[in-house]
Residue frames as a rotation matrix with the C-alpha (Angstrom) as fourth column:
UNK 1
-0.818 -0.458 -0.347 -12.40
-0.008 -0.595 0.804 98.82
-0.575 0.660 0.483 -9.24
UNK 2
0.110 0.975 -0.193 -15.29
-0.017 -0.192 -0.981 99.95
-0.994 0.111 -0.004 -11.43
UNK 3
0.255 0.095 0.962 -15.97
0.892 0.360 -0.272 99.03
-0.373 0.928 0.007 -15.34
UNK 4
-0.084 0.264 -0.961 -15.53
-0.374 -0.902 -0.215 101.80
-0.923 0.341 0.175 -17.74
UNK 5
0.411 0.072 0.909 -16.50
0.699 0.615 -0.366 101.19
-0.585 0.785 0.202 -21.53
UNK 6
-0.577 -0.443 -0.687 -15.03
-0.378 -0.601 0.705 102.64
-0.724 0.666 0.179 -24.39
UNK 7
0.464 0.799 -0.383 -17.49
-0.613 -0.022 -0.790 103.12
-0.639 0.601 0.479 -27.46
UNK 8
-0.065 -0.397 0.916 -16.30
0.526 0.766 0.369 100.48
-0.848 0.506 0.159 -30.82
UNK 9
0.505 0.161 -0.848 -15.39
-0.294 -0.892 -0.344 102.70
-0.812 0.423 -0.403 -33.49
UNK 10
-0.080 -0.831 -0.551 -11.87
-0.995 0.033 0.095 101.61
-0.061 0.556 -0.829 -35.32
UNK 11
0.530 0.323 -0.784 -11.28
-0.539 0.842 -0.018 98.35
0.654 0.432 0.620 -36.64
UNK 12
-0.511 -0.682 -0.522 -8.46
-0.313 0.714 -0.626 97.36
0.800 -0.157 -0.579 -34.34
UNK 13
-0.651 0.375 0.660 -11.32
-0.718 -0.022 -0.696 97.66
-0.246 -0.927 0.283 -31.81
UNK 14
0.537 0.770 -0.344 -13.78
-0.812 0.583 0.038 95.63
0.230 0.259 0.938 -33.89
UNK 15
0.176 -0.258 -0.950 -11.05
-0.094 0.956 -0.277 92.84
0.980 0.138 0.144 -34.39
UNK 16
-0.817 -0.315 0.483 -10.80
-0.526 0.063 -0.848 93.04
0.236 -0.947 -0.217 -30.35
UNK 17
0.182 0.865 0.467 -14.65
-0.863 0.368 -0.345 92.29
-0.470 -0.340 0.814 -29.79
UNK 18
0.540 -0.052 -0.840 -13.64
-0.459 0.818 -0.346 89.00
0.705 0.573 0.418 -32.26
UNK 19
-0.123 -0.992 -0.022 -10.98
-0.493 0.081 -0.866 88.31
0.861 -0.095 -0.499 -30.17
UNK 20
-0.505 0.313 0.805 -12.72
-0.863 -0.211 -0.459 88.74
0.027 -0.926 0.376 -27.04
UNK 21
0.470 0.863 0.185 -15.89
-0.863 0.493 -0.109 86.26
-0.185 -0.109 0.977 -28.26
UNK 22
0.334 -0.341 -0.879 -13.14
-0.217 0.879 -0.424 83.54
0.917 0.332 0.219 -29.71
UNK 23
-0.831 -0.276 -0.483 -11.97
0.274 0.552 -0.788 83.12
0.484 -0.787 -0.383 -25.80
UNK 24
-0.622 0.520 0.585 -15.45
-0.759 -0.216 -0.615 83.92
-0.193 -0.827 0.529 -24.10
UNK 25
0.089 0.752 -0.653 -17.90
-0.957 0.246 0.152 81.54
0.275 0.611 0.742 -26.44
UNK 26
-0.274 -0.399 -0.875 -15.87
-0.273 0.905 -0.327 78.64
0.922 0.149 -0.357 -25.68
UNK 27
-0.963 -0.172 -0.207 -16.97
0.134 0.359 -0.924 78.35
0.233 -0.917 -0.323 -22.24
UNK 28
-0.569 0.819 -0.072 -19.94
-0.802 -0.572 -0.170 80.38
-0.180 -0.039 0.983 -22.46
UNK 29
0.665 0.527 -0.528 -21.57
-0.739 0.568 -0.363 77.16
0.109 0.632 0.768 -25.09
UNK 30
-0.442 -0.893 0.082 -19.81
-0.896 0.436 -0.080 74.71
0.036 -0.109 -0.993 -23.64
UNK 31
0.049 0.913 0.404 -23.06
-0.210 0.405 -0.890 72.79
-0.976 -0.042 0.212 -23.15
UNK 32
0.425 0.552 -0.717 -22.85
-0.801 -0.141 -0.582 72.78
-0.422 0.822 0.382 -26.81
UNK 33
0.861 -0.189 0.473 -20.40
0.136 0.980 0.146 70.69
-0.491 -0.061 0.869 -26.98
UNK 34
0.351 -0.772 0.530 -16.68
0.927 0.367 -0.079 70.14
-0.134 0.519 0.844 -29.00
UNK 35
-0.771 -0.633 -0.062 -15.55
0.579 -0.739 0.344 73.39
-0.263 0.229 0.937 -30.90
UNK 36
0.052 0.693 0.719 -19.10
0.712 -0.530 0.460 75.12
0.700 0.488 -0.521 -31.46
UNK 37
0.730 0.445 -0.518 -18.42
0.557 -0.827 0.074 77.59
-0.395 -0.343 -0.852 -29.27
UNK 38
-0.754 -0.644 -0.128 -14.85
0.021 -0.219 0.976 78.84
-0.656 0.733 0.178 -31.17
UNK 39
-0.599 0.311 0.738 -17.58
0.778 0.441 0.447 78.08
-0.187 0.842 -0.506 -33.96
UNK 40
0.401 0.846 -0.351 -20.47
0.906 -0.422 0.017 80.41
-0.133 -0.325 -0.936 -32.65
UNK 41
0.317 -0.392 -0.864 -17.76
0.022 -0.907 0.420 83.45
-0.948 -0.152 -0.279 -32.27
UNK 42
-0.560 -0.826 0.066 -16.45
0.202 -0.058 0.978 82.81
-0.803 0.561 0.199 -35.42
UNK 43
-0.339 0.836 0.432 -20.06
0.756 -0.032 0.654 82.89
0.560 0.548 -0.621 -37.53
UNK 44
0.638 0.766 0.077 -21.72
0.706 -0.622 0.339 85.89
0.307 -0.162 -0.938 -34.88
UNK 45
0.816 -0.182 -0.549 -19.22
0.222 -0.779 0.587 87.80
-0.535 -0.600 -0.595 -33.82
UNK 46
-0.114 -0.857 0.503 -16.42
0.978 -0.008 0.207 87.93
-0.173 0.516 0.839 -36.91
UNK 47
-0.409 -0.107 -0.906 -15.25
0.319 -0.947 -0.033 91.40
-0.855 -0.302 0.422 -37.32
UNK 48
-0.986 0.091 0.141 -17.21
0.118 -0.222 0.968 91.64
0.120 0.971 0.208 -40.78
UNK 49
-0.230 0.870 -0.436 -20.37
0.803 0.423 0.419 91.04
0.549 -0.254 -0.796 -38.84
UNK 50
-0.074 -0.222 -0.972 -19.25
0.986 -0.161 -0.039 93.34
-0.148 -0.962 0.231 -36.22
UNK 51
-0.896 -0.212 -0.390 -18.91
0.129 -0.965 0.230 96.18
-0.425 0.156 0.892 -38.22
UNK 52
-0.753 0.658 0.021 -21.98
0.339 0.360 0.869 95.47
0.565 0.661 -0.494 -40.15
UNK 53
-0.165 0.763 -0.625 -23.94
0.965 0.255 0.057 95.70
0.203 -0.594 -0.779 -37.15
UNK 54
-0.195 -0.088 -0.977 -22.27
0.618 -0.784 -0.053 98.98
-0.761 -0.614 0.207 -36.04
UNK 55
-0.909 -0.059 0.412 -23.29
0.412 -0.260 0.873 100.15
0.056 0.964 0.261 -39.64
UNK 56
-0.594 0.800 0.078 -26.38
0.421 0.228 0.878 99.37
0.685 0.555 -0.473 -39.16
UNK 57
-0.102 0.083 0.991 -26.71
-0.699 -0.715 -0.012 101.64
0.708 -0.694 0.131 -35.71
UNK 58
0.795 0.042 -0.605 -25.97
0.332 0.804 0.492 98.68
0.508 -0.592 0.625 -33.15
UNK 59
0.196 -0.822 0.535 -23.29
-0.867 -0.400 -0.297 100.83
0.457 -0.406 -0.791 -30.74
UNK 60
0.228 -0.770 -0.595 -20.49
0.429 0.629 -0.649 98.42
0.874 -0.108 0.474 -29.54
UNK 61
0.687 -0.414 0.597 -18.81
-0.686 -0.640 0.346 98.78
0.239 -0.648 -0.723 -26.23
UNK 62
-0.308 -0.702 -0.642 -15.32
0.310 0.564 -0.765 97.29
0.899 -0.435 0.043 -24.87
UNK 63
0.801 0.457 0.387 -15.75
-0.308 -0.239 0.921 96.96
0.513 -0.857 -0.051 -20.98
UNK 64
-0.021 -0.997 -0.073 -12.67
0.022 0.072 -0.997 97.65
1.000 -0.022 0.020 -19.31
UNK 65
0.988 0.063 -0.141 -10.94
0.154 -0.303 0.941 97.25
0.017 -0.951 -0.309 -15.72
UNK 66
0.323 -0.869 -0.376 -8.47
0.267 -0.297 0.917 99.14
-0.908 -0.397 0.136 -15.63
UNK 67
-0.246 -0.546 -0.801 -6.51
-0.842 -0.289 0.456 98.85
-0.480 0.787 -0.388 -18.73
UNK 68
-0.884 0.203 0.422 -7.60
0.246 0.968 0.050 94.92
-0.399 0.148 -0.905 -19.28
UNK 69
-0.344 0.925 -0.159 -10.35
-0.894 -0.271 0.358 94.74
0.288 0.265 0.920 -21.50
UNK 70
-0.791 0.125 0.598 -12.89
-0.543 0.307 -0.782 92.35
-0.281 -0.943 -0.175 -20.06
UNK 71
-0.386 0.798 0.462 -15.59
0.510 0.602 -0.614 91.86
-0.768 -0.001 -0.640 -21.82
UNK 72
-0.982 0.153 -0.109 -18.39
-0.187 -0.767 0.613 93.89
0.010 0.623 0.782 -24.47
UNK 73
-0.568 0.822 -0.044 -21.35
0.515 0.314 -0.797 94.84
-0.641 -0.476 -0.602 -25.30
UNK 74
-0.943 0.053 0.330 -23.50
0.300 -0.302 0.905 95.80
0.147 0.952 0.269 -27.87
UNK 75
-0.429 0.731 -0.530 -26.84
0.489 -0.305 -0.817 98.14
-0.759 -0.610 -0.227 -27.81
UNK 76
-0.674 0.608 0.420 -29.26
0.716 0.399 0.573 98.23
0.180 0.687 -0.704 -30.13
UNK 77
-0.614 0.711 -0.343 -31.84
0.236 -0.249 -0.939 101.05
-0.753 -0.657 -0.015 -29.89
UNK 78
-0.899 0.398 -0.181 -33.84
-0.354 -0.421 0.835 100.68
0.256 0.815 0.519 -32.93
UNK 79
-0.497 0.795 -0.348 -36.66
0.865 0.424 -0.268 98.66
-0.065 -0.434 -0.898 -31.08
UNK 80
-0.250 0.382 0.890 -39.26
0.006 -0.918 0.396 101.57
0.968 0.104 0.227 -30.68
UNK 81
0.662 0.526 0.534 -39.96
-0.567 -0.114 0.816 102.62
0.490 -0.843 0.223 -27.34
UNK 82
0.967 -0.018 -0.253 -37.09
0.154 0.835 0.528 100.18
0.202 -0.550 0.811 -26.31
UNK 83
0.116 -0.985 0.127 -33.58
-0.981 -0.094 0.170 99.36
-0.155 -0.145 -0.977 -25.82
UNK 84
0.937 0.334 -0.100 -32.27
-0.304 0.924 0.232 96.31
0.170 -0.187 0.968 -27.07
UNK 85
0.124 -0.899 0.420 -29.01
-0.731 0.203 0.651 94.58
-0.671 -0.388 -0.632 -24.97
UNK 86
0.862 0.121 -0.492 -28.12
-0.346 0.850 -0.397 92.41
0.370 0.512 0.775 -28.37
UNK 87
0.233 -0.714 -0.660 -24.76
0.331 0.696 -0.637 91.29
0.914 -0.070 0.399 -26.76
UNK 88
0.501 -0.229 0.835 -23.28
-0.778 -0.542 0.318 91.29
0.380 -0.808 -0.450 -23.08
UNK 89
0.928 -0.320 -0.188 -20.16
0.340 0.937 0.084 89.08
0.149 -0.142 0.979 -22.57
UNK 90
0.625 -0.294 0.723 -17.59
-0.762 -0.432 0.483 88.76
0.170 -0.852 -0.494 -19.70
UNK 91
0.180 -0.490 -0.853 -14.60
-0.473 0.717 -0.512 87.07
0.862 0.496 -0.103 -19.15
UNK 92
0.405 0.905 -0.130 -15.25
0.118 0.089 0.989 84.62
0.907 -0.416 -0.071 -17.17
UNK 93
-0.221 -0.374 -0.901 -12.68
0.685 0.598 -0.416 85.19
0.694 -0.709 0.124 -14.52
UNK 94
-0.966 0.240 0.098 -14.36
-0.259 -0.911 -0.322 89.00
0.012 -0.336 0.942 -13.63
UNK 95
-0.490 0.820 0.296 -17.85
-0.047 -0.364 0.930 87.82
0.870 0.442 0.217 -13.42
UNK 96
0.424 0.569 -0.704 -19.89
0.668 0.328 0.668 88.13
0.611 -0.754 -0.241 -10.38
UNK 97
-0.403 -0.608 -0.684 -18.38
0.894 -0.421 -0.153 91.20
-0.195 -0.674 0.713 -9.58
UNK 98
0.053 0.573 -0.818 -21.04
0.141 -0.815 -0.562 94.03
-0.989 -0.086 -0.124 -10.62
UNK 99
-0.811 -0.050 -0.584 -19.72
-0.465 -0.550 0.693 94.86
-0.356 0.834 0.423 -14.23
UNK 100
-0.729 0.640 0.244 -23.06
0.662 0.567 0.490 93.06
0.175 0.518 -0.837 -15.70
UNK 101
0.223 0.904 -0.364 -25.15
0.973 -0.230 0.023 94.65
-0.063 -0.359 -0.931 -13.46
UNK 102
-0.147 -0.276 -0.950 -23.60
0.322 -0.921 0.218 98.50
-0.935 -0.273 0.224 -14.29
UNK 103
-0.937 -0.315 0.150 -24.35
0.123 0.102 0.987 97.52
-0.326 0.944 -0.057 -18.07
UNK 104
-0.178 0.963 0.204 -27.77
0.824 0.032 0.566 97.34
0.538 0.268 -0.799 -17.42
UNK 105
0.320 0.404 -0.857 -28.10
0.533 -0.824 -0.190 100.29
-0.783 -0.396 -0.479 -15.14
UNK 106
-0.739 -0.212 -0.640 -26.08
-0.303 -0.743 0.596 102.55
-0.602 0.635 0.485 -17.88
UNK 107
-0.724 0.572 0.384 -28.48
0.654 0.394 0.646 100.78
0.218 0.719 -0.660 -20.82
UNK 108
-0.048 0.874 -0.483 -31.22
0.999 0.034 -0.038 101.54
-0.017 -0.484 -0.875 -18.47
UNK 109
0.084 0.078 -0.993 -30.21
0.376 -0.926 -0.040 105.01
-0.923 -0.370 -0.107 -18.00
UNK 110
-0.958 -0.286 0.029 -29.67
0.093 -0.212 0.973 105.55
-0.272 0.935 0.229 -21.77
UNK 111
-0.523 0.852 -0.017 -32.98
0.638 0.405 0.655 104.04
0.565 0.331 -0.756 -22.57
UNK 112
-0.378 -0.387 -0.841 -34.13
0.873 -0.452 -0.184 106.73
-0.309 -0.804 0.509 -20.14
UNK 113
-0.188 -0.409 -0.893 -32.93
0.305 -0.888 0.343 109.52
-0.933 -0.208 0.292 -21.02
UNK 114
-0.982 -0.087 -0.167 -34.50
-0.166 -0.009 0.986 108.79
-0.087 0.996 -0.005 -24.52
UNK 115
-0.045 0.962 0.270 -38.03
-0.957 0.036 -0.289 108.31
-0.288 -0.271 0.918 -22.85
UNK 116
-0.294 -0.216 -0.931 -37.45
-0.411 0.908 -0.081 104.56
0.863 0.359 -0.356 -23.60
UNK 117
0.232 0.390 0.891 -39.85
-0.966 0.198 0.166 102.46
-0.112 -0.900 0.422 -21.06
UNK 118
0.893 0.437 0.106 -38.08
-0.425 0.897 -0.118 98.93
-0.147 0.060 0.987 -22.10
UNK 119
-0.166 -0.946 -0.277 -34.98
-0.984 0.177 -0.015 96.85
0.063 0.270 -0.961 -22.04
UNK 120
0.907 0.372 0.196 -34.36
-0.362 0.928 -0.085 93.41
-0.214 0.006 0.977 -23.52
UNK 121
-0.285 -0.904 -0.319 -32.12
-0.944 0.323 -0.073 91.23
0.169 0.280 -0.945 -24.29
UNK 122
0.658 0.674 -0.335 -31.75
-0.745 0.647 -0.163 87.57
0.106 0.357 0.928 -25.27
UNK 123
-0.531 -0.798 0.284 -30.01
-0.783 0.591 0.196 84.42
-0.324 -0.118 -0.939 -23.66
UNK 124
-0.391 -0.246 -0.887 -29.52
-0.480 0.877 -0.032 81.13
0.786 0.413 -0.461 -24.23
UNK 125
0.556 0.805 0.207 -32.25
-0.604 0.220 0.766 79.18
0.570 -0.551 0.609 -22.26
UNK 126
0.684 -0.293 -0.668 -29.84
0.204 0.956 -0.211 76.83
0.700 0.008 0.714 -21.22
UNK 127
-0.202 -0.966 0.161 -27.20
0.257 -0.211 -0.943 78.92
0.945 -0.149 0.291 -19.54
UNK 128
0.497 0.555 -0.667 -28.67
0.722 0.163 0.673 79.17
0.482 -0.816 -0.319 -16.18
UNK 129
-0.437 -0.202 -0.877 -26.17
0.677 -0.715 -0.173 81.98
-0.593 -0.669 0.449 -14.50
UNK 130
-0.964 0.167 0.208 -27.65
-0.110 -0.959 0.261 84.53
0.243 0.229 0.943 -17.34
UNK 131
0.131 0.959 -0.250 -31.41
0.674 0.099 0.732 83.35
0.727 -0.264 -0.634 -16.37
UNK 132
0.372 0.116 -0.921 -30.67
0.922 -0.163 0.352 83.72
-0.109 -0.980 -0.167 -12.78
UNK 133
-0.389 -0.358 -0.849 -29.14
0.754 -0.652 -0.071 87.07
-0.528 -0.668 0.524 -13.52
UNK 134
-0.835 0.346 0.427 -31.76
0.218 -0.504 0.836 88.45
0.505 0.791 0.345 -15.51
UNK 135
0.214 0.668 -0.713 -33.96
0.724 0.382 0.575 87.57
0.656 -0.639 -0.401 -12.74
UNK 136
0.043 -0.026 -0.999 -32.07
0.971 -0.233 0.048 89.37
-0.233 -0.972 0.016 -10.22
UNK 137
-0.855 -0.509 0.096 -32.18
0.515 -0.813 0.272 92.57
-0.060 0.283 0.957 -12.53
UNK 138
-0.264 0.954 -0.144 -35.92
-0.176 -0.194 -0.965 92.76
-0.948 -0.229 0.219 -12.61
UNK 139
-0.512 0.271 -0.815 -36.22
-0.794 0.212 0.569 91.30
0.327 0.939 0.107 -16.46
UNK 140
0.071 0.540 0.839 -39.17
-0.117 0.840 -0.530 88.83
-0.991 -0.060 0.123 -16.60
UNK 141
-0.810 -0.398 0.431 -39.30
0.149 0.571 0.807 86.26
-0.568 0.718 -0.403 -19.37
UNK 142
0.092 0.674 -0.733 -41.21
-0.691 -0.486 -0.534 87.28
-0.717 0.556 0.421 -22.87
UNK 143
0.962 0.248 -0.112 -41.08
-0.249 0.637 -0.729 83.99
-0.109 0.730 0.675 -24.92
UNK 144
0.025 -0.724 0.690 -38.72
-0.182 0.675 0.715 81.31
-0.983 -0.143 -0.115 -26.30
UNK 145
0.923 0.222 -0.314 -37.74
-0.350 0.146 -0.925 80.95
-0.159 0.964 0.213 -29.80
UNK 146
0.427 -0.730 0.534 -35.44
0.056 0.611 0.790 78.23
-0.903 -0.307 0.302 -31.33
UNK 147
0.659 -0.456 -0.598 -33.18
-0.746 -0.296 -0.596 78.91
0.095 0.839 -0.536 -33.74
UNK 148
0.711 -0.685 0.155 -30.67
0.673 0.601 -0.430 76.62
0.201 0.410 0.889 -36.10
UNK 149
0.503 -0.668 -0.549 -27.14
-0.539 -0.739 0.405 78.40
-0.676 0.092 -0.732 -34.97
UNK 150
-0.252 -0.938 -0.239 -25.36
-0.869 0.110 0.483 75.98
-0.426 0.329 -0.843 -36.73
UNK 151
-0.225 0.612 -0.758 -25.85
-0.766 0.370 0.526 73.59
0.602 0.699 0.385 -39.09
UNK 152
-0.034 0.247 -0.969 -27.69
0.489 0.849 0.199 70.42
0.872 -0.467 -0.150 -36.58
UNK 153
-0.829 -0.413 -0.377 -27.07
0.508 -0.277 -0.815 72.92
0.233 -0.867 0.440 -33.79
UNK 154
0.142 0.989 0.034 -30.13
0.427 -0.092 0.899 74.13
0.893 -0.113 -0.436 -32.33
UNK 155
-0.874 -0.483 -0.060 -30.55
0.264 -0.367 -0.892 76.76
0.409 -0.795 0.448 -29.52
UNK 156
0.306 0.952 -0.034 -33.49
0.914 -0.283 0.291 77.73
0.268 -0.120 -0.956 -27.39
UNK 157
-0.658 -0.337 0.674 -33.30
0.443 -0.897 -0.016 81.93
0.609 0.288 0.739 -27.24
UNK 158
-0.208 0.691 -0.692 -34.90
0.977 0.174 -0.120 82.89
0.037 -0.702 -0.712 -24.29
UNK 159
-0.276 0.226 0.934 -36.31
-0.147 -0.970 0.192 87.43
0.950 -0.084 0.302 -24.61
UNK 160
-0.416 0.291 -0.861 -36.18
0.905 0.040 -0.424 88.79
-0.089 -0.956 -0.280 -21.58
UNK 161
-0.411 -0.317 0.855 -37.37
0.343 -0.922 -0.177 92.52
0.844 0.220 0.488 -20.68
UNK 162
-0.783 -0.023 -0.621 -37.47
0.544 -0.509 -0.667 95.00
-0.301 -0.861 0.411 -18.10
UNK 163
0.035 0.739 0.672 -40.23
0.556 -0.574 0.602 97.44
0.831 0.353 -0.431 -17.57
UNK 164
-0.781 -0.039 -0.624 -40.68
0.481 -0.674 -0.560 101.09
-0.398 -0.738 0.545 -15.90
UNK 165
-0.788 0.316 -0.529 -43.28
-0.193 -0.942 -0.276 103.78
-0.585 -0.116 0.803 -15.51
């Protein structure tokens, strides 16, 4: 069965993408230890943030099979000349089944079709399956930069990006 996304527009969708990150984070940042991931969704991804973003021209997406939403994603194209993937999270029992890799080909084809020659996006250095699956998308690595998510909490932010033409 193949993803489809539906754009984030209405609030009961915004409070969905909350919803979504308060059961994906926890596993995602489990590395992090105790309740910082519940913590992480609740400080980056609260639906006041959420909407904020999409104010600010950051387009949301729910990523659906079937009827089940699955996952989201969030696209960014104020970068010049770019595309930036600022979010791309999957629950985890649907992953390793393509719907990652169809996010970046649509992106890609957006980014396109706008004469955009660049896509990034930014993981957690630590999380080895998004390395390894930036890697297998053709994104090579463009610097590390640590950031305080939380107070004592410390991530390393790894920029990836793609290049064409």
């Amino acid at each position: 069965m193949n993803a489809s996304y539906k754009q984030v527009t209405k609030a009961r969708y915004i409070a969905r993408v909350a919803e979504l990150a308060e059961e994906i984070f926890p596993g995602v940042y489990s590395k992090l230890g105790g309740k910082n991931g519940l913590l992480l969704a609740q400080k980056y991804q609260s639906d006041d943030l959420t909407e904020e973003e999409i104010r600010s021209g950051v387009n949301y997406f729910l990523i659906y099979l079937g009827s089940r939403e699955v996952g989201y994603f969030a696209l960014d194209l104020s970068p010049a000349g770019a595309l930036c993937i600022r979010r791309l999270y999957l629950c985890a029992d649907v992953r390793g089944r393509g719907i990652g890799r169809g996010v970046i080909t649509y992106a890609q084809r957006l980014a396109e079709g706008d004469g955009r020659t660049r896509l990034f996006m930014q993981v957690w250095a630590r999380d080895l399956q998004a390395e390894a699956f930036c890697k297998k998308r053709g994104f090579r690595p463009a610097g590390t930069t640590p950031v305080e998510v939380l107070p004592g909490v410390t991530m390393e932010l790894k920029t990836w990006e793609k290049l064409w033409r």
